[in-house]
C-alpha positions in Angstrom: 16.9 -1.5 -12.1 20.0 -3.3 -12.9 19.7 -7.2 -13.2 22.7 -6.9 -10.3 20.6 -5.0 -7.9 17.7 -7.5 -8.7 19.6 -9.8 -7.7 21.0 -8.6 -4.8 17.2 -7.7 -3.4 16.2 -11.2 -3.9 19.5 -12.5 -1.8 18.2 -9.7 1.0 15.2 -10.3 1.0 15.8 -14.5 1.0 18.4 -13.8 3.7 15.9 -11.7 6.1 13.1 -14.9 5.8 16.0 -16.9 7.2 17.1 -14.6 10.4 14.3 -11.8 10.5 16.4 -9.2 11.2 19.0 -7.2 9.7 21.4 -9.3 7.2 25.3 -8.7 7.9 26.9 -7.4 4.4 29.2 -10.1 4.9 26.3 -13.0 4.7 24.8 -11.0 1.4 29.0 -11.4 -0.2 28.3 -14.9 0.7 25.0 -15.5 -1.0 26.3 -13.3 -4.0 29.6 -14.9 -4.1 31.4 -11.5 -4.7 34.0 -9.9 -2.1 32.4 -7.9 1.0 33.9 -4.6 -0.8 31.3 -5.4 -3.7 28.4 -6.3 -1.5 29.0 -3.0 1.0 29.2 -0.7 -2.2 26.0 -2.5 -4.0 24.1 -2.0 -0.6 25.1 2.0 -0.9 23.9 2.1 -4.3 20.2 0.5 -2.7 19.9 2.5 -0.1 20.5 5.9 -1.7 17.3 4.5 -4.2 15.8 3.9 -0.9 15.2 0.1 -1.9 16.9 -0.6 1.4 18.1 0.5 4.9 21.6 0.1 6.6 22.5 0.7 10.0 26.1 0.0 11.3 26.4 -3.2 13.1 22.4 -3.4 12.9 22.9 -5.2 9.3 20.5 -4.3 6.1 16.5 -4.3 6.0 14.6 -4.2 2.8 12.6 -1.3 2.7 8.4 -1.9 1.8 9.6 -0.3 -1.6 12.4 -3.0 -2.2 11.0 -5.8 -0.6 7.9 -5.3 -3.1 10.5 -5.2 -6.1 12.1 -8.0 -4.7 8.7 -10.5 -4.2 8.0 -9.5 -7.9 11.6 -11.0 -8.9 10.5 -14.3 -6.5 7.2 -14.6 -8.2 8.6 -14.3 -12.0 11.5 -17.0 -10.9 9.3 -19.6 -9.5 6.4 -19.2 -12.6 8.9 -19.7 -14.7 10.7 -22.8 -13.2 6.9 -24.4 -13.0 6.3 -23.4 -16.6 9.5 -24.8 -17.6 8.7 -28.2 -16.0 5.4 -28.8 -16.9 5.6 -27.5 -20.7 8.9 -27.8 -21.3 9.7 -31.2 -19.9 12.9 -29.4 -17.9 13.4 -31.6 -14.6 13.5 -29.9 -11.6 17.3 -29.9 -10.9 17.5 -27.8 -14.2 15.3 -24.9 -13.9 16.6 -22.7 -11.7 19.9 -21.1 -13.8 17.0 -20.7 -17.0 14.6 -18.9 -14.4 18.1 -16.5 -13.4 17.5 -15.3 -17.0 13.9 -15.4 -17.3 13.1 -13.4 -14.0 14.3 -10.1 -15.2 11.7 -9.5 -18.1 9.6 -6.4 -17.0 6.9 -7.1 -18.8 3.9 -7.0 -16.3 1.2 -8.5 -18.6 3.3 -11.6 -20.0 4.1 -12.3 -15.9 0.3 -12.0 -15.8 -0.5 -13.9 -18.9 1.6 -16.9 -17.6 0.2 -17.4 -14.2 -3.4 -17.5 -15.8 -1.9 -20.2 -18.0 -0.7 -22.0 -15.5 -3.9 -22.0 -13.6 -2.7 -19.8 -10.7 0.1 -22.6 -9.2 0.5 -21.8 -5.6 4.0 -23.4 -5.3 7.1 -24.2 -7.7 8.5 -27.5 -8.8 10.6 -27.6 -5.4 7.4 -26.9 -3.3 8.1 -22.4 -2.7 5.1 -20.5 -2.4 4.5 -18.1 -5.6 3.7 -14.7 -4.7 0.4 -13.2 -5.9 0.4 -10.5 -7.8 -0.2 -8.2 -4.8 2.5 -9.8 -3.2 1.0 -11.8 -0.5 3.0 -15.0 -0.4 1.5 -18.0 1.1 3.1 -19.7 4.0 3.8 -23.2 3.9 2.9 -25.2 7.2 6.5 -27.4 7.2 8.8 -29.3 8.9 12.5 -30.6 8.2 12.2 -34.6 8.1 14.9 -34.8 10.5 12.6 -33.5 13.2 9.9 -36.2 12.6 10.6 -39.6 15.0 10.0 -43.1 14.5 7.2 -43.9 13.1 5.9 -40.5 12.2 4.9 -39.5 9.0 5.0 -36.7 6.7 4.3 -35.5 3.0 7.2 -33.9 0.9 6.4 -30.5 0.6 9.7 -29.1 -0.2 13.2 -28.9 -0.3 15.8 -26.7 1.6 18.9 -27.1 -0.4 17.7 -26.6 -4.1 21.1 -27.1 -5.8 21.4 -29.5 -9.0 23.4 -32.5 -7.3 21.0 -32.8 -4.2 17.1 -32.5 -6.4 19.1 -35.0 -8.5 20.4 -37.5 -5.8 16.5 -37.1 -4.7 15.6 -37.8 -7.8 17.6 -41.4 -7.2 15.6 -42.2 -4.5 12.3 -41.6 -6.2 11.9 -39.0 -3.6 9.5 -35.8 -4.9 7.3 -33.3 -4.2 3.8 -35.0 -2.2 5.5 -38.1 -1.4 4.4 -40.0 1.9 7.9 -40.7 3.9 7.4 -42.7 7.4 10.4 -42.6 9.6 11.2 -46.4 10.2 14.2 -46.1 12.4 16.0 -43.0 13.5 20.0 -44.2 14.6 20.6 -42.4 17.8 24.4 -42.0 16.8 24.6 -39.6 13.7 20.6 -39.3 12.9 20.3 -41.0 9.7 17.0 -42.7 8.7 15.8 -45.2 7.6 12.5 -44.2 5.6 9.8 -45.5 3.9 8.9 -43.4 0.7 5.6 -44.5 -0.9 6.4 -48.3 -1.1 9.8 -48.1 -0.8 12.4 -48.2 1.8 16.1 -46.4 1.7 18.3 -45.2 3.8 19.1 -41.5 4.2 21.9 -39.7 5.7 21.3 -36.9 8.7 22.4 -34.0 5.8 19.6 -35.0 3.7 16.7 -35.4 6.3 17.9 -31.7 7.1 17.2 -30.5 3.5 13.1 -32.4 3.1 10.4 -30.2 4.3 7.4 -32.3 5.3 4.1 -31.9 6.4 3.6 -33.7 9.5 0.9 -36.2 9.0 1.0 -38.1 12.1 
């Protein structure tokens, strides 16, 4: 395996957990920021290792074959960005391009040798389950804070949009992973909150309520 195709069974695979059903070639050119041509021979190239399926205008399915290569990409990503931030002092905005690299090492026992290090994390810094080794990932009961109304409460499990500029415009608002956040007032005209995040209250704008994922408390 190519450190392309890895990559481009981890972008399938993310892609099916967001519409459960086959993913247009078009979306995976989008994800891979490559031109469709690219993505369409790339997806050939899978399928004829039979990591993949592709039916015409029924999109592309992971086969059990590459949707197991593609968990163990997942699970060698995210142990790395938690090892990186809690021995390595790396914040959580600046993990993810150092766990690109990382991911790709085949080694089975070193994968192995860092989750027992780590004591067996069940989530990364930005609160994504880890697969086990067999695979099985975890699911996360969530919800988006912009769901939540006035005067419900959650705990930040989680983020949706895992870029640098948004952890780190969290990171402003001394908002992280198992805060408390009450909804205070919800504005009717665009959404925006006003919350209350441990002891302190900010305002938040209706973009970034839809990238929290809480755990509805009340």
């Amino acid at each position: 395996m190519t450190l392309s195709e890895e990559n481009y069974l981890k972008a399938i695979f993310n892609l099916e957990e967001q519409t459960h059903k086959g993913v247009p070639t078009n979306a995976i050119a989008e994800m891979m920021e490559t031109k469709a041509s690219s993505a369409t021979d790339m997806v050939k190239r899978l399928s004829e290792k039979e990591l993949l399926k592709y039916k015409p205008y029924q999109g592309t399915r992971l086969t059990p074959k590459g949707k197991s290569h593609a968990v163990k990409v997942i699970r060698k990503h995210r142990l790395w960005e938690t090892f990186l931030v809690e021995n390595l002092d790396f914040t959580w905005d600046e993990v993810h391009e150092v766990a690109e690299q990382l991911e790709h090492i085949q080694s089975d026992k070193l994968i192995h040798q860092l989750d027992k290090f780590l004591g067996y994390p069940k989530t990364d810094p930005h609160g994504d389950p880890i697969p086990d080794e067999e695979g099985n990932i975890e699911k996360i009961e969530k919800k988006v804070l912009a769901e939540l109304q006035q005067e419900e409460e959650g705990i930040c499990v989680g983020v949706d949009d895992s870029s640098s500029a948004f952890l780190k415009y969290l990171d402003k608002l001394d908002i992280s992973l198992g805060n408390k956040i009450k909804v205070i007032e919800k504005e009717a005209f665009d959404n925006s909150m006003v919350i209350q995040v441990e002891e302190n209250t900010i305002s938040i704008s209706s973009l970034a309520s839809k990238n929290i994922y809480v755990r509805k408390t009340s």
